[in-house]
C-alpha positions as CSV (number, residue, x, y, z in Angstrom):
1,X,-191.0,-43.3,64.4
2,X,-191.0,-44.7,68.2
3,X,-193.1,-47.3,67.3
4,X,-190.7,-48.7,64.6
5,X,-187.6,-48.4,66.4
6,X,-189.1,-50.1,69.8
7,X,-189.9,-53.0,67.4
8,X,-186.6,-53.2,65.6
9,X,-184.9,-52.8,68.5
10,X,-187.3,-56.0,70.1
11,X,-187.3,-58.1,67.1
12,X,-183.1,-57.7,66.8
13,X,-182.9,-58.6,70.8
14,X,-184.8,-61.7,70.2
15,X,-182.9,-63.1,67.1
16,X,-179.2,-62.1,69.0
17,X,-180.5,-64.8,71.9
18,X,-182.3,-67.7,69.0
19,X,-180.1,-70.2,68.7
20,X,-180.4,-70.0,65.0
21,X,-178.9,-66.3,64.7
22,X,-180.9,-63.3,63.0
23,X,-181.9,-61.9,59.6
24,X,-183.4,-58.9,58.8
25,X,-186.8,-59.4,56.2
26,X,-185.0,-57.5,53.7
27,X,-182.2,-55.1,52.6
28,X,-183.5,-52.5,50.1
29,X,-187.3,-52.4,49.3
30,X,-189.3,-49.9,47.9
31,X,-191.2,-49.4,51.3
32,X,-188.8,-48.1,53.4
33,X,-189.8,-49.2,57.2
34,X,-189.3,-53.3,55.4
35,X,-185.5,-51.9,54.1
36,X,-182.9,-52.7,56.6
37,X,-180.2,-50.3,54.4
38,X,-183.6,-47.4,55.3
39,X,-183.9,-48.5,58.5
40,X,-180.2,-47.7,59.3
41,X,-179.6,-44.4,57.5
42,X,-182.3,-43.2,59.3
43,X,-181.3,-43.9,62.4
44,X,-184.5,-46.5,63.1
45,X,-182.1,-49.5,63.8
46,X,-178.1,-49.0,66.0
47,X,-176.3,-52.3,64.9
């Protein structure tokens, strides 16, 4: 689980200081560490 969050955490750093923004690779999908929506109910990404 530490794993995931220190690289959602990285990733999320990066794209706040791109010049183009950030998006996240997807919203719901079936396997739950590529769901944002997953991701944030289970505490794996703070926005």
């Amino acid at each position: 689980m530490q794993d995931y969050k220190r690289f959602a955490k990285a990733m999320l750093d990066v794209y706040e200081h791109a010049t183009f923004g950030w998006a996240y690779w997807s919203y719901k999908n079936q396997n739950n560490h590529w769901s944002l929506k997953w991701m944030i109910e289970n505490n794996y990404i703070k926005l």
